[in-house]
N, C-alpha and C positions, 0 to 999 in steps of 0.2 A: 489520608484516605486509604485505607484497609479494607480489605474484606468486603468492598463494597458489590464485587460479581461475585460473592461465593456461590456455589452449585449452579453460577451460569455457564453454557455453553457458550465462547466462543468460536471462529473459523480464520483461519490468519491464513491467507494464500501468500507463498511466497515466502516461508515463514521460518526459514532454514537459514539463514543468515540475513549480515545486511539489517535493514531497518525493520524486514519483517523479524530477523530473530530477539532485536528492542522490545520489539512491541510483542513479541508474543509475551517474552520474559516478564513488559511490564504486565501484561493480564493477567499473569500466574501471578503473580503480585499481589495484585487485586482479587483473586481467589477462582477467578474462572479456570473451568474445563475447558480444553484445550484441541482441538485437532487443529494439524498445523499441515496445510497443504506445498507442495509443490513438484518441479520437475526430478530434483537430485534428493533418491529416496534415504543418501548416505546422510549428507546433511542434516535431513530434516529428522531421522533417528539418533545422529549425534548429537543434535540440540533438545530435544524429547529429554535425553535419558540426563541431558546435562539441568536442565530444569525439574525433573524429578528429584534429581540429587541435591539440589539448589533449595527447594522448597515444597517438596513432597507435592509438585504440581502432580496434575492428572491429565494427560498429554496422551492425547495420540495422533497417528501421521499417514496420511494417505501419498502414492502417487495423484497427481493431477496434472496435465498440462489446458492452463486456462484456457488457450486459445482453441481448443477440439471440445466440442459439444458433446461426444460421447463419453471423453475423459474427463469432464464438470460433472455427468450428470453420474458417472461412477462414483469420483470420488465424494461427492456430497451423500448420496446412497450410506457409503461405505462410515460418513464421520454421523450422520443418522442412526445409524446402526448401534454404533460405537456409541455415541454421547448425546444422544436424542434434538431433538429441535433446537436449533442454534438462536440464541438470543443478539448474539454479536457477530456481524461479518464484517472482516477489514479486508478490503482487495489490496493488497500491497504488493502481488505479480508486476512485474512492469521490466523492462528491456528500452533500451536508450541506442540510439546510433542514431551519426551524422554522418551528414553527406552535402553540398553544394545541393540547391533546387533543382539544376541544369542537371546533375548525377544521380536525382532520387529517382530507383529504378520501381517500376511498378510491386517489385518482391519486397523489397525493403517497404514501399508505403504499407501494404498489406502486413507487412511483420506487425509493422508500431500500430498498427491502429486496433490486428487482431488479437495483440498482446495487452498492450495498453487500456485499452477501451471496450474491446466488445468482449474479453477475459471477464469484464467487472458486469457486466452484460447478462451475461451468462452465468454466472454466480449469485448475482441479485435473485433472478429468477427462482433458482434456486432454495432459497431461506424466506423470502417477502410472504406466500402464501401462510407460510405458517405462524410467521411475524405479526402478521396483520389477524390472523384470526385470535393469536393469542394479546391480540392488541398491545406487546412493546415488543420491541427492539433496535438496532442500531446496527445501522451499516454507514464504514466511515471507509471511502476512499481513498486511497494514495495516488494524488498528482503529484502537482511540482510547480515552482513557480514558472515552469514553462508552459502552465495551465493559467498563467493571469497573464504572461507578456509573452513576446516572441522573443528568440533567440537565432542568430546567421546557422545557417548550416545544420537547421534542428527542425525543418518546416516538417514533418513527418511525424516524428515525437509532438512539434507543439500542437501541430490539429489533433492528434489524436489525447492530450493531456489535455487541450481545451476542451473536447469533445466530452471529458468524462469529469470534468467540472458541469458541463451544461446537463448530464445525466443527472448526476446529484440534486439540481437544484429541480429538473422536472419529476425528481421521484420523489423529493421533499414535497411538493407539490400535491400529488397524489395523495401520500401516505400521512399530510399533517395531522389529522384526528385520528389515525388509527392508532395513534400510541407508539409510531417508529419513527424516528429522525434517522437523515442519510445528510451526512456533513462529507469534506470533501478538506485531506491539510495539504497543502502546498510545499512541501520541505523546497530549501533550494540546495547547493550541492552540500553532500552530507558523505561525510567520511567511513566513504566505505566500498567496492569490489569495483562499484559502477563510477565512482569518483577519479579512481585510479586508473582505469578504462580510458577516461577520459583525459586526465596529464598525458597518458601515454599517448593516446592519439594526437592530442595537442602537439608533443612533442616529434610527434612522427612526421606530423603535414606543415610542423612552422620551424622545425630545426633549430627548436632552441630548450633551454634544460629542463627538468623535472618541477623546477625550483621556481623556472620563468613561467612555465604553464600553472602551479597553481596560483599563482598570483594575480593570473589574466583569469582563472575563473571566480578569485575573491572580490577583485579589483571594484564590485561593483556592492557589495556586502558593506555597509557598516562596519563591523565588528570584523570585517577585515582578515575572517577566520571560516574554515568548514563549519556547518551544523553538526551537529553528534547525533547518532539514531538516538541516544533515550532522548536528547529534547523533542522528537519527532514521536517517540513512544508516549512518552508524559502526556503531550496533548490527545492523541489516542484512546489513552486511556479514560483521561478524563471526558472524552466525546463518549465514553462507553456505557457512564457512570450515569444511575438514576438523576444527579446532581445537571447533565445537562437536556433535561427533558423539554426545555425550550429553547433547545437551539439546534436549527436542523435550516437543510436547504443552505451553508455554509462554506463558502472555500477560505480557510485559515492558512495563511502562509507561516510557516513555521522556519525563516531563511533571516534572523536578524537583521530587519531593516529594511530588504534589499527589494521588496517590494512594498508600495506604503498601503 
């Protein structure tokens, strides 16, 4: 599968590393246009110019921070501009922290839920009007399998990743005859800034090594191993691709096994 978005635009939030910068790479792949959103405007130019150079992508890169309504509605302005009506939006912005329920302070709920969830929110908004008039497109969310189960010490990420699983499926809903599917993958932990985040914290609040925390977070995986952002990009891609025009309204966990 080649060339299957050539001259389409997509919109990668979060798209500067991490599994956004997978999946951007996979859609340049694929032959899409590119704006690739987020907070760290270094990042997301160094990965720009590193795809350029990779595949003579067409990439460009705005500041955005999801969670401000005025900095969504700039930075989509500014990737309109640039690359005209987006065919593809993947919300892949997203921020993780744990806490005890008894410790989750009202700042932290409001992080994850305004990060997580109302980011993708506000992004949707964004692209649907004109998705829908041009009847296709694809918007494909980044949860987590903390969006199909719970997990101790994560009740603030889970509502907020259940939360945007439950968007997905009421905007599949909406949009099923207009010609846009809005699917939703589930990666569970996948090797990369946020994973590491997470050993560490592990290791900070249970006193024990590097080595023992990732094993308590595979310990429930089959495959008994981290996910890889391209297997997380691969599915992406293919949610992007004329090939899955009947399949929308969708939470795919993409986490070997570990949820059935």
């Amino acid at each position: 599968m080649t060339d299957v978005l050539r001259g389409r635009h997509a919109i990668v939030t979060g798209g500067g590393r991490g599994i956004g910068a997978a999946i951007a790479a996979e859609l340049a792949r694929l032959g899409a246009r590119l704006t690739l959103l987020g907070r760290d405007r270094q990042a997301l130019d160094a990965h720009a110019a590193a795809l350029r150079a990779r595949c003579s992508a067409d990439v460009a890169t705005a500041s955005c921070d999801v969670a401000d309504s005025k900095s969504v509605a700039a930075a989509f302005a500014r990737a309109r501009e640039l690359q005209g009506d987006a065919y593809a939006l993947v919300n892949n912005a997203g921020q993780a922290e744990s806490a005890p329920f008894g410790d989750t302070s009202r700042e932290l709920w409001d992080r994850m839920l305004d990060v997580n969830l109302t980011g993708a929110y506000l992004c949707a908004q964004q692209v649907l009007p004109a998705m829908i008039a041009a009847r296709e497109g694809r918007i494909v969310n980044v949860s987590s399998t903390a969006g199909l189960k719970g997990y101790s010490r994560m009740a603030a990420y889970c509502a907020a990743k259940h939360g945007l699983v439950g968007l997905t499926r009421a905007l599949a809903q909406e949009t099923a005859k207009s010609g846009v599917t809005v699917n939703t993958v589930c990666p569970g932990y996948t090797d990369t800034a946020m994973a590491k985040q997470a050993v560490d914290n592990l290791v900070a609040s249970r006193g024990i090594t590097p080595e023992e925390a990732l094993k308590m977070m595979t310990r429930l995986n089959p495959r008994g191993m981290l996910t890889r952002p391209e297997e997380v990009a691969s599915m992406v891609g293919w949610l992007c691709s004329p090939d899955a025009a009947a399949v929308t309204g969708e939470a795919i966990a993409v986490a070997g096994g570990e949820v059935p």
